[in-house]
C-alpha positions as a Markdown table, in Angstrom:
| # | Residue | x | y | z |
|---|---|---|---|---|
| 1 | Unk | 9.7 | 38.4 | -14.6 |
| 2 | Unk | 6.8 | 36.4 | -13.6 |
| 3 | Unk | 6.0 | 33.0 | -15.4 |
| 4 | Unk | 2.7 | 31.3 | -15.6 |
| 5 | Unk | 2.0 | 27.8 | -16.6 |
| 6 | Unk | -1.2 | 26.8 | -17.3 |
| 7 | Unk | -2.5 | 23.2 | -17.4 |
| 8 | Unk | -0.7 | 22.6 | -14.3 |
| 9 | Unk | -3.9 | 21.7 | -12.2 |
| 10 | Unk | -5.6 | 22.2 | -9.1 |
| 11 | Unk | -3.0 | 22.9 | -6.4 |
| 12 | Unk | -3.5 | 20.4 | -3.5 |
| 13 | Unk | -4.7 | 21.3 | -0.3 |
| 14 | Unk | -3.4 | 18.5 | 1.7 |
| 15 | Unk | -5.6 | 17.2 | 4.7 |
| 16 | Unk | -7.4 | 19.0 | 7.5 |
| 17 | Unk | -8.8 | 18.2 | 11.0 |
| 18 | Unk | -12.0 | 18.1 | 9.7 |
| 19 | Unk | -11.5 | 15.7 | 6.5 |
| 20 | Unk | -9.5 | 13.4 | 9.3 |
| 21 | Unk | -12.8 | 13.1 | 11.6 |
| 22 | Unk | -14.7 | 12.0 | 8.9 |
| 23 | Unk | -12.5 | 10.2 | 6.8 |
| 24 | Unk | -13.2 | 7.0 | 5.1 |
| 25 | Unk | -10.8 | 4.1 | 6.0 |
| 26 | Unk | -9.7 | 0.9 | 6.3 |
| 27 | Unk | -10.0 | -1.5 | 9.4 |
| 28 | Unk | -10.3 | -5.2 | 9.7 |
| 29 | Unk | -11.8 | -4.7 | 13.2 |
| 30 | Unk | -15.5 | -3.5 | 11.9 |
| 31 | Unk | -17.6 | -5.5 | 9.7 |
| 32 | Unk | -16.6 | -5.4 | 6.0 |
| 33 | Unk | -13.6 | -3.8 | 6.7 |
| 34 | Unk | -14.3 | -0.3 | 5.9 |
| 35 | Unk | -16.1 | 2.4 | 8.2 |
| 36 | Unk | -16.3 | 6.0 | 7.4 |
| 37 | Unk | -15.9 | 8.7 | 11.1 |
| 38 | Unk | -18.9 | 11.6 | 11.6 |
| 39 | Unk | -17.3 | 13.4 | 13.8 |
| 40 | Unk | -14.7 | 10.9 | 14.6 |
| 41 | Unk | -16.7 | 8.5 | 15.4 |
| 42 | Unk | -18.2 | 5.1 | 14.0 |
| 43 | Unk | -20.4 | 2.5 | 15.5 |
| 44 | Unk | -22.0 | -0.5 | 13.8 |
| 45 | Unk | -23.7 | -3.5 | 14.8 |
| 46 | Unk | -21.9 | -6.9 | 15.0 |
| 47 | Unk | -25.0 | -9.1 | 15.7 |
| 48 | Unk | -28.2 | -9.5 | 17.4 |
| 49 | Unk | -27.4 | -8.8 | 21.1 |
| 50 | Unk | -27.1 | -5.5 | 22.9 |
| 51 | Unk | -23.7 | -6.3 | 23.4 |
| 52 | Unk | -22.7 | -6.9 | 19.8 |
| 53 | Unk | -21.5 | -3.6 | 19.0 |
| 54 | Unk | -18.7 | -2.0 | 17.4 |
| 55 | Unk | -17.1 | 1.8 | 18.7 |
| 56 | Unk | -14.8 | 3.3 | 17.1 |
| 57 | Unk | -13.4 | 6.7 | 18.2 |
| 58 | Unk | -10.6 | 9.2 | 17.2 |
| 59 | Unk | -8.8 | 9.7 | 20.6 |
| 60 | Unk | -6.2 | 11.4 | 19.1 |
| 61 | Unk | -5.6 | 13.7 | 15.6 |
| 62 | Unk | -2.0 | 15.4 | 14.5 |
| 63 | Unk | -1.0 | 17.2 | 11.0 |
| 64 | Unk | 1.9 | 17.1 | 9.2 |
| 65 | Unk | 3.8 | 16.1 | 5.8 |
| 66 | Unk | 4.4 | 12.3 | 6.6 |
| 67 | Unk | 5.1 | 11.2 | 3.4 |
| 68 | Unk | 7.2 | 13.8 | 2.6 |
| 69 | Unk | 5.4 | 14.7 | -0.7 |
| 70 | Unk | 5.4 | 18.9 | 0.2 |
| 71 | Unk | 1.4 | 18.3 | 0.9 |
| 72 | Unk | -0.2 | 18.2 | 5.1 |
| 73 | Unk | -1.1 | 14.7 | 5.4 |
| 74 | Unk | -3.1 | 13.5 | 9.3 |
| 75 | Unk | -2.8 | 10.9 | 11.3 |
| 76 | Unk | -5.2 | 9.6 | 13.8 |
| 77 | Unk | -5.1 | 7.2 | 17.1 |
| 78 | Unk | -8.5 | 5.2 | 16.7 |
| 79 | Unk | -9.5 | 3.9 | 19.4 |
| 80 | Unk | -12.3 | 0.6 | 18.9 |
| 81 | Unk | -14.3 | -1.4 | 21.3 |
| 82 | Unk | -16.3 | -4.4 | 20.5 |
| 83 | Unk | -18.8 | -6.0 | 22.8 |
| 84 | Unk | -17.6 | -6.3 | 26.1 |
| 85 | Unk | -14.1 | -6.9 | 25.4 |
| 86 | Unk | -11.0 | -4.2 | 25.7 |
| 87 | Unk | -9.9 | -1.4 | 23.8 |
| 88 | Unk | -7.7 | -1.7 | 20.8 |
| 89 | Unk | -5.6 | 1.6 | 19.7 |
| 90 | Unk | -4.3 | 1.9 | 15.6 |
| 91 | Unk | -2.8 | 4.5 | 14.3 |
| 92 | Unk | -3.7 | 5.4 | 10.9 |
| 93 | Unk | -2.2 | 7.9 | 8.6 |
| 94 | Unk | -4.6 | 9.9 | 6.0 |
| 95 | Unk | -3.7 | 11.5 | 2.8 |
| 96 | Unk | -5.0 | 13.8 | 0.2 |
| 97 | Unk | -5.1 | 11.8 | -3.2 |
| 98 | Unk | -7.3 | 13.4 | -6.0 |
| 99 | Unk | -8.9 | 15.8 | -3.3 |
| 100 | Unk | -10.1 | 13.5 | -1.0 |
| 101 | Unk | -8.9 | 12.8 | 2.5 |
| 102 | Unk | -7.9 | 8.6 | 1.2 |
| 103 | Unk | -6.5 | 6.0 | 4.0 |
| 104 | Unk | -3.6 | 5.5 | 3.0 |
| 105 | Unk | -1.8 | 3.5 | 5.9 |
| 106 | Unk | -2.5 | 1.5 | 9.6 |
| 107 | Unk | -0.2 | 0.3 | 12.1 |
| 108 | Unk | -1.4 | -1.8 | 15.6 |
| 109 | Unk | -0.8 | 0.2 | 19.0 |
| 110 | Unk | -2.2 | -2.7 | 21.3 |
| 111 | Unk | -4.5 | -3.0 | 24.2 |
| 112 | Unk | -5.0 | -1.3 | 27.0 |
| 113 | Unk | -3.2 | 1.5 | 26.4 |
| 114 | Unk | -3.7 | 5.2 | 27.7 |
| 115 | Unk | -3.1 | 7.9 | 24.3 |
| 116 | Unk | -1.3 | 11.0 | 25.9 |
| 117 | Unk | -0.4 | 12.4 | 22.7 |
| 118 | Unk | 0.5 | 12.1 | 18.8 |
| 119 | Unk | 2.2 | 14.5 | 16.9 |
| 120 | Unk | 4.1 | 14.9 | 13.7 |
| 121 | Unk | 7.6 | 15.6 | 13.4 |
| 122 | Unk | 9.4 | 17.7 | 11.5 |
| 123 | Unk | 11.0 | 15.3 | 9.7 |
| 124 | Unk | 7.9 | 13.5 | 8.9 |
| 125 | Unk | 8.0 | 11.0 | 11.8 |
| 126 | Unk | 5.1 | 10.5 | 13.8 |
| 127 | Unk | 5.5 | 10.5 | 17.5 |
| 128 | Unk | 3.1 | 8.4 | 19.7 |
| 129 | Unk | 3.3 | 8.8 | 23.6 |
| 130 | Unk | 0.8 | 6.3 | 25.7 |
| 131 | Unk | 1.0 | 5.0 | 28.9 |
| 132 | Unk | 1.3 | 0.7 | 29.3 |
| 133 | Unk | 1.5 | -1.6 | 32.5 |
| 134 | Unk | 4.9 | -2.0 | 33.3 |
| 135 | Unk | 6.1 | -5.2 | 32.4 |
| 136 | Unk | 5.5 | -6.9 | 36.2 |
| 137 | Unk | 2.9 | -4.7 | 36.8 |
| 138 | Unk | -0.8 | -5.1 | 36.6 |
| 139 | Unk | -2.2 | -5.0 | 32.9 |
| 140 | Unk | -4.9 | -2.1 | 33.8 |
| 141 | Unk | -2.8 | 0.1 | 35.8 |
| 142 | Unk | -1.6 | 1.8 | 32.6 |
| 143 | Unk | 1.7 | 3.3 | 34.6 |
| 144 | Unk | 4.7 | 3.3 | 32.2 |
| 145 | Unk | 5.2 | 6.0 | 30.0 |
| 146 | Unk | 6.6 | 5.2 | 26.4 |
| 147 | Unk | 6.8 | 6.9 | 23.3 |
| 148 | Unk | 6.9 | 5.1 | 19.5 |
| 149 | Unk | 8.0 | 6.5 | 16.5 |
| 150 | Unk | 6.9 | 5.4 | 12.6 |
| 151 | Unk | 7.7 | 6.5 | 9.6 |
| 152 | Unk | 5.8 | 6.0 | 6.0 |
| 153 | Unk | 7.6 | 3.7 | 3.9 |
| 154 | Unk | 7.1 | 2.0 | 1.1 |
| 155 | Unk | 3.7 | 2.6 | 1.5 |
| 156 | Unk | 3.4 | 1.2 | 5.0 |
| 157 | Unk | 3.6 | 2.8 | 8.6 |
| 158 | Unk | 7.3 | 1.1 | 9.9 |
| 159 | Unk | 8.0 | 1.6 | 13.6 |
| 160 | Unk | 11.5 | 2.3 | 14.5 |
């Protein structure tokens, strides 16, 4: 026997690689706080110098249900640079809400950090591996390998 039900709506697609490089999101580290990726990447002006620039690029881009809602959600590892100064990595996780890859969550990485890798768990975790000066050591000889783990919860990316 094979039941229909109609008025059930569009089935989601969930989010792809190329709706997570040019995403629209949220980040109080660009000027008025929102920035939109082509490509993965964004850059804006911060001022009137050649130096007064803002980069922000996706250094690293996984798939997976995070929130656990049955739908592929992505998560990125941006990667921004302002003037002179270092680089600060955030990992933000992306959703599909009414057909639209949405920004749905951000948590701070740090300076200085070397990405190797992010991926998305099975169980919905996502899995961050960088490399970090060892706590004596010198802060740009990245030499300590570490791996972080968050999870989506109550609408927030938790680490733990």
């Amino acid at each position: 026997m094979l039941l229909l039900l109609a008025g059930c709506g569009e089935a989601r697609r969930g989010v792809d690689y190329d709706a997570l490089r040019n995403a629209e999101l949220e980040s109080a580290r660009v000027p008025g706080g929102r920035l939109t990726l082509v490509d993965g990447t964004y850059e804006a002006s911060t001022g009137d110098g050649p130096g007064e620039r803002v980069r922000v690029v996706a250094r690293g881009e996984a798939l997976g249900d995070v929130d656990r809602d049955g739908v592929t959600d992505g998560v990125l590892v941006l990667a921004t640079t302002a003037g002179s100064g270092g680089t600060f990595l955030e990992l933000v996780l992306v959703v599909e809400r009414a057909n639209r890859a949405t920004h749905a969550a951000s948590a701070p990485l740090g300076e200085r950090l070397q990405l190797e890798g992010v991926a998305v768990e099975e169980t919905g975790v996502v899995r961050v591996d960088v490399r970090e000066a060892a706590p004596d050591g010198a802060r740009s000889d990245p030499s300590e390998r570490t791996t972080r783990r968050f999870a989506f919860r109550a609408g927030a990316l938790v680490e733990g």
